[in-house]
C-alpha positions in Angstrom: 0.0 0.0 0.0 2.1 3.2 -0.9 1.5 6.3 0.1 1.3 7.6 -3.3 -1.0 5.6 -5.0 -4.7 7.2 -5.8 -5.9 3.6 -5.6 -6.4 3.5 -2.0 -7.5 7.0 -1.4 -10.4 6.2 -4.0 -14.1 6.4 -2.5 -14.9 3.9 -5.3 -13.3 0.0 -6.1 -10.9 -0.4 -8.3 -10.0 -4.0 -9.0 -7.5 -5.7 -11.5 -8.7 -6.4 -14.8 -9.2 -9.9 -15.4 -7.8 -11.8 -17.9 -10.8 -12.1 -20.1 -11.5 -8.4 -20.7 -7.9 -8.2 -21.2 -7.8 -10.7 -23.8 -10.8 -9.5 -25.5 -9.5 -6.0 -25.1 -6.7 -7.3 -27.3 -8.2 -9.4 -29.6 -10.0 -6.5 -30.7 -7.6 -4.3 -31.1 -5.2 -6.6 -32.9 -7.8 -6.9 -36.0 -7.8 -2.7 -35.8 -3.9 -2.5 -36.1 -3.6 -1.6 -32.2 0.1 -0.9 -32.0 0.3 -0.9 -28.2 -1.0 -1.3 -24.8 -0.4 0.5 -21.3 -0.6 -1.8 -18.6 -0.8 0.8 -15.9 -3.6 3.2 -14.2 -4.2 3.1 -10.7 -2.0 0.9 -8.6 1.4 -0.9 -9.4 1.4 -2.8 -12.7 3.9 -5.2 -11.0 0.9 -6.3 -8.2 -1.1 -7.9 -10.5 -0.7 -12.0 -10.4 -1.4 -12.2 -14.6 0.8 -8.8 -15.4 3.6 -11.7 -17.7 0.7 -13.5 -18.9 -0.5 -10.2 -20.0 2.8 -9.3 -21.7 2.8 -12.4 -23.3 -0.6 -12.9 -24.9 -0.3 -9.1 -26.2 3.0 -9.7 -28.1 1.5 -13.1 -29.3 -1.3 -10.8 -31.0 0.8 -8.3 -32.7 1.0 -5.5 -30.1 4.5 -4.2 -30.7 4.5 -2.2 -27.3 3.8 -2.9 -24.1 4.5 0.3 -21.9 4.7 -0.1 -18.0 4.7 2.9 -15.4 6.0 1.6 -12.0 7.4 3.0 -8.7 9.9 0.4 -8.9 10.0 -0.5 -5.9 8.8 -4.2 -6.6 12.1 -4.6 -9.3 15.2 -6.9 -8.1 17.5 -9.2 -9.8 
């Protein structure tokens, strides 16, 4: 929970996406040329259990970029 993040100061939920929307999400944008995705919002991209699943089924669809914004707090060798 860091003290920066507009998640938890929020009067309304904010979950993860699940990986459902997110593939459909992609599968959409794939057959419209999407050239890339932002994995980040509100919270830490690196929290979220599917985040290299994610990564994985948008470059298997074409997406050339996957873009990231993180604290970096959670990155180690």
């Amino acid at each position: 929970m860091c003290q920066h993040c507009v998640r938890f100061s929020r009067k309304t939920k904010i979950d993860d996406m699940d990986m459902a929307l997110f593939k459909k999400i992609i599968d959409e944008g794939g057959k419209n040329n999407l050239y890339a995705v932002n994995l980040s919002w509100l919270g830490e991209p690196f929290l979220h259990p599917k985040l290299i699943d994610m990564i994985d089924y948008a470059k298997s669809k074409g997406i050339i970029e996957t873009i990231l914004n993180t604290n970096g707090t959670l990155v180690d060798k």
